[in-house]
N, C-alpha and C positions, 0 to 999 in steps of 0.2 A: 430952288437951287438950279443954275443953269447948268449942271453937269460936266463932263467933259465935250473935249473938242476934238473934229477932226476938220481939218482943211488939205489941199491941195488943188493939182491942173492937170487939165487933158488935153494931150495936144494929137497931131495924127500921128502919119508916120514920118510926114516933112516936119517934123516939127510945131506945126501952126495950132494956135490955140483953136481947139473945138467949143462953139457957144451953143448952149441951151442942151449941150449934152446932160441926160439924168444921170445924178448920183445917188445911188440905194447904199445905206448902209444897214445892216441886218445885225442884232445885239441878244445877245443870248444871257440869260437871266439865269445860271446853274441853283443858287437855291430856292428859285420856283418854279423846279424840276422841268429847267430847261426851256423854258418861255422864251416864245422867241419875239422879239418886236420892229417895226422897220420905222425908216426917215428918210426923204427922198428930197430931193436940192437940185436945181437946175445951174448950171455952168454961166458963169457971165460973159460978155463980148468978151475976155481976153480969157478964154476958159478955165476960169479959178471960182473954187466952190469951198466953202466951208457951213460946219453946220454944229451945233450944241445939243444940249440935251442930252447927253448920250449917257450910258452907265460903265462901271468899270467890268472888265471881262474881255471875251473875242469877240468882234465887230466886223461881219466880211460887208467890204466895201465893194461893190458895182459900176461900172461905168459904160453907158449906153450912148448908142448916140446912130441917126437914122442912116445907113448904108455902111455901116460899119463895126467891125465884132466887138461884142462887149469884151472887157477885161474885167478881172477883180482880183485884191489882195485879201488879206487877214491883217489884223491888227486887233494887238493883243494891249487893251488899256487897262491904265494902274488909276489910284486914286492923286498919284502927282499930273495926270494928264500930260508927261512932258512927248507926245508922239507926233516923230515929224512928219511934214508936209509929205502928202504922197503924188505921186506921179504917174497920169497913165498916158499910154500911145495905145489908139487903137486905128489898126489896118483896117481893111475892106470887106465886108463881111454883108450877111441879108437876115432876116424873120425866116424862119421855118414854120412853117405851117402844118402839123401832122396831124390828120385823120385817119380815128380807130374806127374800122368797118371788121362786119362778121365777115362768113366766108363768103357771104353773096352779096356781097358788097355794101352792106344798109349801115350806116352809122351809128355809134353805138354811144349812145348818152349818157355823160356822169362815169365812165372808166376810170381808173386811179390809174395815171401815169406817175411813175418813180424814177426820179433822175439817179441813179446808185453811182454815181462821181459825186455830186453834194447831196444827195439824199432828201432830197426835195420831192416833194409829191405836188401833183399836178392834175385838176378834175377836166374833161371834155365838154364842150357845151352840147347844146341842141342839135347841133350839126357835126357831135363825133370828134370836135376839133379843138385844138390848142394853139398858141405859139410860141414859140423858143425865139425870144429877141436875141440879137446880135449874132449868132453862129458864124465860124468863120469856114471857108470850102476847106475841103480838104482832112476835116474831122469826123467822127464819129460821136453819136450820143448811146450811154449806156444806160438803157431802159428797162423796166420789169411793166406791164400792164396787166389790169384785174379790171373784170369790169362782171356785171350781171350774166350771168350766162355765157360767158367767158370762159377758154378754158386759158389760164393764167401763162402769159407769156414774158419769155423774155431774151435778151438782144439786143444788136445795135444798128442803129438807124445814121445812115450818110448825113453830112450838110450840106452837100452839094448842090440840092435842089430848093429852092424858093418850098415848095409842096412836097408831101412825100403822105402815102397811101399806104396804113400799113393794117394788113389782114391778117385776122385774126380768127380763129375758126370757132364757134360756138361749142363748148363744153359735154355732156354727157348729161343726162337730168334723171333722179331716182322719184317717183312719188309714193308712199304710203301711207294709205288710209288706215285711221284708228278708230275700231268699233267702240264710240263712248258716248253715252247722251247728257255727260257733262261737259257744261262750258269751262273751258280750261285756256287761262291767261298765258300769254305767252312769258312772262316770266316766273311760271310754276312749270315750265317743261323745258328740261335738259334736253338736246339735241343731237348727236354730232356724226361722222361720217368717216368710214377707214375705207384706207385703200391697201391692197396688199400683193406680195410678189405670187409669182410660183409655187413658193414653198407653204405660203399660208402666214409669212410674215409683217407683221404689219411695215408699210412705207411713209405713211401721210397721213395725219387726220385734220378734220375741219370741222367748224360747224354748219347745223343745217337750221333750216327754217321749220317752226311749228303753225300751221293755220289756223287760230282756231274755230273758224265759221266753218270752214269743210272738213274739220277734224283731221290733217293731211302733214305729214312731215316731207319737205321739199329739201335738196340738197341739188343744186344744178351747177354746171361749169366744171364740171368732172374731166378727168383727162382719164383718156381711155385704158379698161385694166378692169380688174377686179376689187367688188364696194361691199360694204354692206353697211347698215343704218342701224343707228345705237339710239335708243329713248327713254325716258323715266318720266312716270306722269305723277303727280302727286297721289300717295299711297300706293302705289303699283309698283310693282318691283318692275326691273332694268331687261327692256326688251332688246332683241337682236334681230335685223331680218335675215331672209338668207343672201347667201352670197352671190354678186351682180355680176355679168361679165357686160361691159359696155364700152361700146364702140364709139369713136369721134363722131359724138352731135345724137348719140343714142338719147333715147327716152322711152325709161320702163318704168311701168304702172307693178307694184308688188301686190299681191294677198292682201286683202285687208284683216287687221287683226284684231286680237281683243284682249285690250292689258290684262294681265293675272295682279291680284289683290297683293300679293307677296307675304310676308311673313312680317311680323310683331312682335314689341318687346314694351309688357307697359313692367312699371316700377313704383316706386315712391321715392319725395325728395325730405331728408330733414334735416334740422338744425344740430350741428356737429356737437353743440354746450348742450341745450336744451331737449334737443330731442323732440323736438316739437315741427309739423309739416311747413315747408316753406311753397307760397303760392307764385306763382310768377316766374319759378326755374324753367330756364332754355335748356332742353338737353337732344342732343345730337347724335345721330349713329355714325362712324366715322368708318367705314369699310375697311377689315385687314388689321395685321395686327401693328403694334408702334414700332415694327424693326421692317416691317412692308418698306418698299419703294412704288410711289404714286408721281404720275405724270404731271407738271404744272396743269393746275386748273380743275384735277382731276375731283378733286373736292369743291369746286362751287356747287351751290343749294342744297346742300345736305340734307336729307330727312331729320325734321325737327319739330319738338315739341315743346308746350308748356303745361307746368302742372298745374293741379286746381287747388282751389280752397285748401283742399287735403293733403297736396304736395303730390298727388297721383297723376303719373302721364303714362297717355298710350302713343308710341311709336309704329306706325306703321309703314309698308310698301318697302319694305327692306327686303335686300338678296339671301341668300345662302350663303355662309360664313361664318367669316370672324367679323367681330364689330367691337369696337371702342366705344 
């Protein structure tokens, strides 16, 4: 199937056809949940491009081209394909060049840059840097950066400059050691990290990293305020540390501790007609009662079990409470 089409031309600002300018068209794929795919076309001597394949949906179209700012439209395609020739004019414009450095200036590798006008995310290479083709002077770009040990920024960056150097101050880092001399995978250990006001309310949470060679829960890139560290190891009930106060680019070492075993709930499973044990049942403790309100996410890895031959399970490393 050759798809649909788009065509048109890029001319500047006198009018003259631009050759060998890139055209990106960008197609989004909504029921497979938003897939996005691209197709890239170069301009002929009399700067007219056209290109197939496409699918039906929104299509944002690009046009580049070397000393001058990109432009792009939207183009919204049906399955009659009937959409007319588009038309760009791009003015005078450069590459931006931005690099993410800490606060002493070292380059910072692999950062998520996010464009939040098209919402585009963007990684740094080995050298901290990126480029934004086409920009034109006199704009601004509206950025959020994350990166490793980061403490999360966000802002906007001039185009003014060919280069722009933009610092970023390194995060807050918590580490707590876990008295266990079991090897524990990191997807058997929940994680996560709050931050809270004044008052003891919580503001933020995220999650943290488990190690499990040094037995060590990490959380770094912190902005400065008051932490504390949440973990669940398998059968161990739901630890807390205490509460952090930490400053831009702190790094505190906690107590080390030692999970407590938690409490337990074994049972039997059986057959509703027969009466007879079923082996194989998944059963789960679900924290709280069913008119509770829980946070998105707040139920990944439940404590869970299966029964045996006999339909019998034991449930362990559960809190104090109610349980489903």
């Amino acid at each position: 199937d050759p798809g649909l089409r788009i065509a048109g031309r890029v001319l500047d600002t006198e009018g003259l056809p631009i050759a060998r300018a890139l055209v990106t068209k960008e197609g989004t794929i909504e029921s497979l949940n938003g897939f996005r795919y691209e197709q890239e076309v170069r301009t002929d001597a009399d700067g007219r491009f056209a290109v197939t394949g496409l699918l039906a949906g929104e299509v944002l179209v690009k046009a580049c081209a070397a000393g001058r700012a990109c432009e792009e439209a939207t183009v919204e395609l049906d399955a009659g394909g009937n959409t007319k020739p588009l038309g760009f004019e791009l003015g005078l414009g450069h590459d931006l060049r931005l690099v993410v450095q800490d606060e002493l200036g070292r380059p910072v590798a692999g950062a998520t840059v996010v464009d939040t006008r098209i919402f585009r995310k963007f990684r740094t290479d080995d050298d901290g840097a990126l480029v934004f083709p086409g920009v034109r002077p006199g704009r601004v770009l509206e950025l959020k950066v994350f990166g490793a040990g980061l403490t999360p920024w966000e802002g906007t960056v001039a185009t003014d400059d060919t280069i722009t150097a933009l610092r970023i101050p390194r995060g807050g880092i918590i580490e707590w050691p876990i008295l266990t001399s079991r090897e524990i995978a990191d997807a058997e250990v929940v994680t996560s990290w709050s931050r809270y006001n004044t008052r003891g309310r919580e503001l933020e949470t995220g999650e943290a990293t488990w190690d499990a060679e040094y037995r060590l829960i990490r959380a770094d890139g912190l902005t400065a305020g008051t932490h504390r560290l949440k973990v669940r190891l398998p059968g161990a009930a739901t630890m807390l540390s205490e509460m952090v106060e930490l400053g831009p680019g702190d790094h505190v070492q906690l107590p080390a501790a030692v999970p407590e075993r938690g409490l337990a709930i074994s049972g039997r499973v059986l057959d509703g007609g027969t009466y007879r044990p079923v082996a194989g049942a998944r059963v789960s403790c679900e924290p709280g009662s069913p008119h509770q309100f829980r946070k998105p996410g707040e139920l990944r890895r439940l404590p869970t079990a299966s029964t045996d031959a006999d339909g019998v399970f034991f449930l362990e490393g559960l809190d104090p409470g109610l349980c489903r």
